[in-house]
N, C-alpha and C positions, 0 to 999 in steps of 0.2 A: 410743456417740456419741449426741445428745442431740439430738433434731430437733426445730426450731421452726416453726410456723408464723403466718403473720398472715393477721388479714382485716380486715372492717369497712371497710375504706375505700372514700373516693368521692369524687365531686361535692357541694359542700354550697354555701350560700351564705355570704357573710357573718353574721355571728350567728346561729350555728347550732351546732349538736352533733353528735358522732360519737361512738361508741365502738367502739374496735382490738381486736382478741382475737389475744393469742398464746398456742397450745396448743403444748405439748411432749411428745414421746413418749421413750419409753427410758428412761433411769434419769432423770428428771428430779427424784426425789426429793434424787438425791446435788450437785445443784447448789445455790450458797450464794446467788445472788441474780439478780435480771432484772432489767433493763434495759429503752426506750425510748427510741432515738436518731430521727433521721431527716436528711433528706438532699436539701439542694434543688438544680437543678441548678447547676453553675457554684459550688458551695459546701462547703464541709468539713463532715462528719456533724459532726452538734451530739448531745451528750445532752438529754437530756430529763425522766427521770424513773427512779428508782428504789426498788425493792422487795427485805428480806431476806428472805427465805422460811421463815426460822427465826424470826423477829419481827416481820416485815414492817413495822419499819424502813423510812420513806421519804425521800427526796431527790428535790428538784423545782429546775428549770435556772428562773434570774428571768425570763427570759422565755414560758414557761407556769404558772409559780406563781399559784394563785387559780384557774386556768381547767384546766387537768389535773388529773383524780385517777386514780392507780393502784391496781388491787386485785388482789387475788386469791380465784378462785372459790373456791367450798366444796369442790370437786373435785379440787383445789390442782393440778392439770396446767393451767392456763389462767392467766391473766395479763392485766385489762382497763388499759386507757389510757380513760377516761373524758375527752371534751374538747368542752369548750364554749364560745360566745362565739369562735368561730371568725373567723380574721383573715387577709387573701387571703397574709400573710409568711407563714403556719403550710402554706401550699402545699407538700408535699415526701414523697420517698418516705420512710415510716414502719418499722423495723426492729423487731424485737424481739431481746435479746439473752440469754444466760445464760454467768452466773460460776460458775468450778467449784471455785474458790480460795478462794473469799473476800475476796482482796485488793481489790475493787472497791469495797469499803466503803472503803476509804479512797479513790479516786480514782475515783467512780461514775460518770464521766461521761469517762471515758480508754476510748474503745475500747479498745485494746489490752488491759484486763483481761479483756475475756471471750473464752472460747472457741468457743463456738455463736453463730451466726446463722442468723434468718429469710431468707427471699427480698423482704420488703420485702409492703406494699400503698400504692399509691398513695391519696394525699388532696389535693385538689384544693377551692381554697375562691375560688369568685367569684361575680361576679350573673351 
């Protein structure tokens, strides 16, 4: 089983940057691609952002496209959410996820494709 974890998150202002780190332990080599959902209250996880690990292949939701970028370490067990120009909507809990299928390439933004999740880090953006 393939444990996620997040961090990075905070407090920030408006027009401001963050960057989310999710590190995965266990076989994380054998997983086909990550994920960045998140989660505000009173609201359905929205996707976010995605990466194939074998290509690293991205996919960005219109509403962070231009102001997200997704990477991965040289480490390859980490997974950055890079996010700037930060907007007080963009307030919500942050997930990280991991596909073990592959099928997520085609629908990257369907929770339901992935099998692992994080416990979330809070991001929080006001004056």
């Amino acid at each position: 089983q393939l444990q996620l974890v997040e961090s990075g998150g905070g407090l920030v202002q408006p027009g401001g940057s963050l960057r989310l780190s999710c590190v995965g332990s266990g076989r994380f080599l054998d997983y086909d691609a990550i994920a960045w959902f998140r989660q505000a209250p009173g609201k359905e996880r929205e996707g976010l952002s995605y990466i194939c690990l074998s290509n690293e292949i991205t996919y960005y939701a219109d509403s962070v496209k231009g102001r997200f970028t997704i990477s991965r370490a040289n480490d390859k067990n980490t997974v950055y959410l890079q996010m700037k120009i930060l907007k007080p909507e963009d307030t919500a809990v942050y997930y990280c996820a991991a596909d073990l299928s592959g099928s997520a390439y085609y629908w990257p933004f369907n929770q339901y494709e992935y099998n692992s999740w994080g416990q979330g880090t809070q991001v929080t953006v006001s004056a």
